[in-house]
C-alpha positions as CSV (number, residue, x, y, z in Angstrom):
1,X,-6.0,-22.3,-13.8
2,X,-4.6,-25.6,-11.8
3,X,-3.1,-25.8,-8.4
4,X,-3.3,-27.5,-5.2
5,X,-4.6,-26.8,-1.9
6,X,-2.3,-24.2,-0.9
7,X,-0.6,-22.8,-4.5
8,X,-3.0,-22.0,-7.7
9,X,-1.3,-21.7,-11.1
10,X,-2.5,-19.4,-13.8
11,X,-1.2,-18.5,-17.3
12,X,1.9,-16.6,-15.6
13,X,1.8,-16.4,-12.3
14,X,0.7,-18.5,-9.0
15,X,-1.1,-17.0,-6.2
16,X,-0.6,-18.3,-2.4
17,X,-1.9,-16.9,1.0
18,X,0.9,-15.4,3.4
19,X,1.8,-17.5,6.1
20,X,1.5,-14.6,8.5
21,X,-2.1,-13.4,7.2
22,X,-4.0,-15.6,5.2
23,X,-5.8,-12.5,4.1
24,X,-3.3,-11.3,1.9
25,X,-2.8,-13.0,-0.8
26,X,0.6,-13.5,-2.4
27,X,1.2,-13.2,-6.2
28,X,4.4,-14.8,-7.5
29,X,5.0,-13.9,-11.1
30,X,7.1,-16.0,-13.5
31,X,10.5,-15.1,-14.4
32,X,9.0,-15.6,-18.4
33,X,6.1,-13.5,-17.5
34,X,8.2,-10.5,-16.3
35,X,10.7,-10.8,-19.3
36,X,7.8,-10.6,-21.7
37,X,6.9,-7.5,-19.9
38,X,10.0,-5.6,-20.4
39,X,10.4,-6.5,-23.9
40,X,6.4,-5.1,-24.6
41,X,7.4,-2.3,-22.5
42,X,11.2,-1.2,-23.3
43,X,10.5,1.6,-25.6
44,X,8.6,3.3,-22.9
45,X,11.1,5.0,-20.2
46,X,9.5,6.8,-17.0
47,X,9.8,10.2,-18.3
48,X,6.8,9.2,-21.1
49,X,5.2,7.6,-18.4
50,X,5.3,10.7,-16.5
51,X,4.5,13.3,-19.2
52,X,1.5,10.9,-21.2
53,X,-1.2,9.2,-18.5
54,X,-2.7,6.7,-21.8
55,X,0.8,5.1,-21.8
56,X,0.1,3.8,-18.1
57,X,-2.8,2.0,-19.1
58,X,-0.7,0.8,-22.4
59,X,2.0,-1.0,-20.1
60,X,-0.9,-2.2,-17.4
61,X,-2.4,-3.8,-20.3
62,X,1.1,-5.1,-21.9
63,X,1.6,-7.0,-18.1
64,X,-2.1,-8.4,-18.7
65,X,-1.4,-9.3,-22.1
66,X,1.7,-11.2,-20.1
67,X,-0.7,-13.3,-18.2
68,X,-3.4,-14.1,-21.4
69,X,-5.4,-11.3,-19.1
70,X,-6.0,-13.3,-16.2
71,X,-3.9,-11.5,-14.4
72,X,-6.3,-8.3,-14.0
73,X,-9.1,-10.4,-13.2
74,X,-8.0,-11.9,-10.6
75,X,-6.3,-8.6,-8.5
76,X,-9.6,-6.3,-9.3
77,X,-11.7,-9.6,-7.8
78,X,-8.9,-9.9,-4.4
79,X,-9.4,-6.1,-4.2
80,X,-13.3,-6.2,-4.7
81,X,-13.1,-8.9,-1.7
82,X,-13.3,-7.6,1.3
83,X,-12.2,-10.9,3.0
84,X,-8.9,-10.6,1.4
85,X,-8.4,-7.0,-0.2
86,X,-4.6,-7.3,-0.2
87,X,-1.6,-8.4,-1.7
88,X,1.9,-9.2,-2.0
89,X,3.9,-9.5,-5.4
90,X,6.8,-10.4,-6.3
91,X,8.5,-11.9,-9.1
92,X,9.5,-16.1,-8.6
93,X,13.2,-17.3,-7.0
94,X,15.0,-16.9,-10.4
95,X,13.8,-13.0,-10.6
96,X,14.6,-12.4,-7.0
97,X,18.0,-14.0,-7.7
98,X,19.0,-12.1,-10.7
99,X,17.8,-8.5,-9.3
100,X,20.3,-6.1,-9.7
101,X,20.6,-3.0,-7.4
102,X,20.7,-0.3,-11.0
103,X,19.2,2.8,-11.8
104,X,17.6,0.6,-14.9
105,X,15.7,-1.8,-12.3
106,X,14.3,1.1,-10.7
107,X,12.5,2.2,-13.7
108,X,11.7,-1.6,-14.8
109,X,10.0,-1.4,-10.6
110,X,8.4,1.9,-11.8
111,X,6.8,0.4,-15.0
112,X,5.8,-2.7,-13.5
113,X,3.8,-1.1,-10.0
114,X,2.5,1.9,-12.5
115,X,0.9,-1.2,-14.4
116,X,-0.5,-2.8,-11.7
117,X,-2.2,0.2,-10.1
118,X,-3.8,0.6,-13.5
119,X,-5.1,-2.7,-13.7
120,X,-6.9,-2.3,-10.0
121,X,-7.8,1.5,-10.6
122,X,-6.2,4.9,-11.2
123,X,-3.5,6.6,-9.0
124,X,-4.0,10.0,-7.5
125,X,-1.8,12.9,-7.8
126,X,0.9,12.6,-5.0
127,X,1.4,16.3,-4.2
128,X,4.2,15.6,-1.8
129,X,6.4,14.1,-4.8
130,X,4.7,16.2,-7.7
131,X,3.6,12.9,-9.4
132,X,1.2,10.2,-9.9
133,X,3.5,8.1,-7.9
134,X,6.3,9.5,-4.8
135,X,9.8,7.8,-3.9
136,X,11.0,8.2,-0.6
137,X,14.3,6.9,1.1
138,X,14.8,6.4,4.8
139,X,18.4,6.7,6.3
140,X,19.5,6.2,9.7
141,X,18.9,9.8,10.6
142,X,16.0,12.1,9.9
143,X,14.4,15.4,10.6
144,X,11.7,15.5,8.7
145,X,8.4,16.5,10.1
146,X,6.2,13.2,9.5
147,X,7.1,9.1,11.1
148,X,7.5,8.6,6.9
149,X,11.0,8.7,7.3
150,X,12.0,8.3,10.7
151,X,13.9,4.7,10.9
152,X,13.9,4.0,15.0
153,X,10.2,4.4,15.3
154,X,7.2,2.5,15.0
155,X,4.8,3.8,12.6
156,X,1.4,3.5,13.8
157,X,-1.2,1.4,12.3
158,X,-3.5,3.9,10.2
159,X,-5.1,4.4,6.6
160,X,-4.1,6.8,4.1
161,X,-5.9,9.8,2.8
162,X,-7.2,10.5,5.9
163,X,-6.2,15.0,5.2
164,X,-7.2,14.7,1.5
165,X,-10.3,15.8,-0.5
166,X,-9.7,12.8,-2.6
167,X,-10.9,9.0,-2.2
168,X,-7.8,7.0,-1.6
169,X,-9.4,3.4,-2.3
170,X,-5.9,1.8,-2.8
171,X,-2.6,1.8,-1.6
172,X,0.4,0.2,-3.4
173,X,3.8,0.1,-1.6
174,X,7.0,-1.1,-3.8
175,X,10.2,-1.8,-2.6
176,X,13.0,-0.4,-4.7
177,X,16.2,-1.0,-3.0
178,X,17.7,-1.6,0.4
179,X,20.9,-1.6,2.4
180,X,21.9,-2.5,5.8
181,X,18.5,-3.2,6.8
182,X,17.1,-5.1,9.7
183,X,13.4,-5.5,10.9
184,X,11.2,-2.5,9.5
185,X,8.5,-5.0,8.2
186,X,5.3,-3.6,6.9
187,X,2.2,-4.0,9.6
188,X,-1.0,-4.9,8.2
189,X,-4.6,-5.0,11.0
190,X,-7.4,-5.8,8.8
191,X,-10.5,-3.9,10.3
192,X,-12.7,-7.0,11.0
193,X,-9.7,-8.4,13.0
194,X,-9.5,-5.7,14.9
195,X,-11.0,-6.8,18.1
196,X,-12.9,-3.9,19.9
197,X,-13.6,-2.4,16.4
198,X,-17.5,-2.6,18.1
199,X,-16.2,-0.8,20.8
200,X,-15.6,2.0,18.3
201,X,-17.3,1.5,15.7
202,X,-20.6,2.2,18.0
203,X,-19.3,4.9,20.2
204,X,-21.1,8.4,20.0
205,X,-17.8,9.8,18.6
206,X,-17.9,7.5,15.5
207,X,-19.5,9.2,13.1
208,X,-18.9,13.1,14.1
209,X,-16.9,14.5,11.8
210,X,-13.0,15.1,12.7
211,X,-10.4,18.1,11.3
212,X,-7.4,16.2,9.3
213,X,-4.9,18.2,8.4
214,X,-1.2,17.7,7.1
215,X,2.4,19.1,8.2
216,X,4.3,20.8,5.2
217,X,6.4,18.2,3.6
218,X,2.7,16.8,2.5
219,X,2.3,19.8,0.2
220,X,-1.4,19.5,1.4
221,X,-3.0,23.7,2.3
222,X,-5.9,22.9,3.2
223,X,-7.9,21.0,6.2
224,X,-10.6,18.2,5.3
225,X,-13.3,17.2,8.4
226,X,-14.7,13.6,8.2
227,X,-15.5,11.0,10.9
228,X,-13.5,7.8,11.6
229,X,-15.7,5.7,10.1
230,X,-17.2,7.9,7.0
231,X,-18.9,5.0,5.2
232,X,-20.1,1.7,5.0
233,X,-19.7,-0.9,2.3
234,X,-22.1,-2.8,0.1
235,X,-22.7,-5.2,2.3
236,X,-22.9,-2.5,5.4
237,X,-19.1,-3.3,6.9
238,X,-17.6,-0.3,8.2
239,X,-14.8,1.6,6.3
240,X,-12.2,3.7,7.6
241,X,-10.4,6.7,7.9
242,X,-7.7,7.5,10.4
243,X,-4.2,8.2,11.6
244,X,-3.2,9.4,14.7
245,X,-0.5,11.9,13.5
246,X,-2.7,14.2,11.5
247,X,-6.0,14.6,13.6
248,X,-7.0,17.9,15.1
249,X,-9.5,17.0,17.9
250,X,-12.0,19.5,18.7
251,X,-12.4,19.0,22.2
252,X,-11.7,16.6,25.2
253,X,-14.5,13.6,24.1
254,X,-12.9,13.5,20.6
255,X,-9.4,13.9,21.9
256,X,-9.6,10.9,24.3
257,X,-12.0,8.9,21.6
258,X,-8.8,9.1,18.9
259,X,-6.3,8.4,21.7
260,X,-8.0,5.2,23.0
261,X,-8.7,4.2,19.3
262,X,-4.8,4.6,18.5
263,X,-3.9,2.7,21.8
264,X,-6.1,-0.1,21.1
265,X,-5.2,-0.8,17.5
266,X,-1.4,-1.0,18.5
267,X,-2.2,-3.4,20.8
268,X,-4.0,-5.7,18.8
269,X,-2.9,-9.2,18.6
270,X,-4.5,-9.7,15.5
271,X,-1.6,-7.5,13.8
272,X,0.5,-9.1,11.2
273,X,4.2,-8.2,10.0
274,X,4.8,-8.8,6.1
275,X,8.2,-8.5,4.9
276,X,8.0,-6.4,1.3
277,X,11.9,-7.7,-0.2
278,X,13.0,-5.4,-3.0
279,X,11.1,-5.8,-6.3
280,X,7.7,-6.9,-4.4
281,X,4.8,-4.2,-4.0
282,X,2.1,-5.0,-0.5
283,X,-1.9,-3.7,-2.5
284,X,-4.2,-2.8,0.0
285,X,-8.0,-1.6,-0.1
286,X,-7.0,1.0,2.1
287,X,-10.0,1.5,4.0
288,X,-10.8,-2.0,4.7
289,X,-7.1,-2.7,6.3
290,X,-5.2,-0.1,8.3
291,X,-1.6,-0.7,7.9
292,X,2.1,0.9,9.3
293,X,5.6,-0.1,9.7
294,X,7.8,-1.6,12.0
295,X,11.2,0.4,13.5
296,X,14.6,-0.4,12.2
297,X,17.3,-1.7,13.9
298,X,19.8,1.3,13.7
299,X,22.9,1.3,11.7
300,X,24.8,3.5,10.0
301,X,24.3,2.6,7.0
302,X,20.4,2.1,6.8
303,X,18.9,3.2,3.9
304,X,15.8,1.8,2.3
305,X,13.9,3.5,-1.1
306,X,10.0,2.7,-1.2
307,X,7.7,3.4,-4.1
308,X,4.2,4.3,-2.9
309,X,1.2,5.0,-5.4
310,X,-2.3,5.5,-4.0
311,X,-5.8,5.7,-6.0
312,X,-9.0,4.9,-6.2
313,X,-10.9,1.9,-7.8
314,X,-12.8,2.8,-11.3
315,X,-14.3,-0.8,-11.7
């Protein structure tokens, strides 16, 4: 490991903080390091990765393997950090120069993001896509029944998992392609940023348990009840739980508790907008930092494909 003050080297890769959140830290991989994975991982298409879960954690250790395994160590200690807990990767100037928009980079992005959310931990089922991972596109016009897809909105800053009986310790975003796009940055509040989190954190409503539940397209039949802030950490730092879409308020006092929390975290200052270019993935511990996405600039031709995965930690 070498570097200066603002870039350290490892066998591999470098790792930076963002310029918009020093939080997050950014992980540029080399251009060798990502060739080596492809070769180690060509025999494997997504299909095998689909049908046999031990091949994830072969190609997760073929990316380590990459990096003389100091790759692992370093994203499970940035996601075991609650100070940071996030970060950006991408592949160096001569990757993101050579990227070609292809059906066979779309399954190099599946291979590589399927290998690094089995480095940090293990990926729950997605029942909306019938996988361990879901693809999603937005276009310039949607009906669906969720923000998920709709383009020329703001999606509101919240955590994921929130109508699940699952933990959801991680989320992993990936971008896989994108035309005629304009704005729709990812938004990323960390919770100890947040600036009247005592506000809420110690109001009578904080710990009374809350109905979640999900619209259809989720795949989800069944409602979960758990308060905003369902647990603290090791070090007793709150953890959350909460989106404003899905919450089914029992009464006026938690009604006007979850709209006051929603209007104060979308106008926090302390909100940071991190642009995900295709072939990067944004990690976050996803109870530590809420997160959403800006609206895109409309045009006709908008269409943007995002590869989510979301888990929890096994370390």
């Amino acid at each position: 490991m070498t570097g200066a003050a603002d870039t350290v080297r490892y066998e591999g890769f470098a790792v930076s903080s963002h310029p918009a959140n020093p939080r997050v830290q950014v992980v540029t991989l080399d251009k060798a390091t990502l060739e080596h994975f492809e070769e180690l991982t060509s025999q494997y298409g997504v299909q095998s990765l689909e049908y046999k879960p031990f091949l994830r954690f072969a190609i997760a250790d073929a990316l380590d393997k990459c990096c003389e395994y100091q790759l692992g160590r370093f994203l499970l200690a940035t996601m075991n950090d609650r100070d940071t807990g996030a970060f950006l990767m991408e592949g160096d100037a001569d990757v993101r120069r050579s990227l070609v928009d292809s059906d066979e980079q779309r399954d190099v992005f599946v291979k590589l993001s399927t290998a690094v959310s089995h480095l940090i931990g293990l990926p729950n089922f997605d029942a909306m896509y019938g996988k361990y991972y879901a693809r999603f596109t937005v276009f310039n016009q949607d009906s669906s029944d969720s923000y998920l897809r709709q383009a020329h909105r703001r999606m509101e800053l919240h955590n994921d998992g929130t109508y699940v009986n699952e933990r959801t310790d991680f989320v992993l975003m990936m971008k896989m392609a994108e035309e005629n796009m304009e704005q729709g940055d990812s938004l990323l509040l960390h919770v100890d940023d947040w600036q009247e989190l005592e506000r809420f954190y110690h109001h009578p409503m904080a710990k009374q348990a809350i109905h979640w539940s999900a619209p259809p397209s989720k795949n989800i039949g069944y409602v979960v009840e758990h308060p905003v802030f369902f647990e603290e950490d090791r070090n007793g730092k709150p953890h959350m739980l909460f989106i404003d879409q899905f919450a089914q308020p029992a009464n006026m006092q938690q009604g006007l508790y979850l709209y006051e929390m929603g209007k104060s975290l979308e106008g926090d200052e302390n909100c940071s907008n991190i642009r995900v270019n295709v072939g990067s993935m944004l990690v976050i511990q996803n109870h530590c930092w809420l997160h959403g996405r800006d609206k895109f600039v409309a045009h006709p031709g908008l269409k943007r494909e995002l590869l989510r995965q979301r888990g929890r930690f096994t370390y």
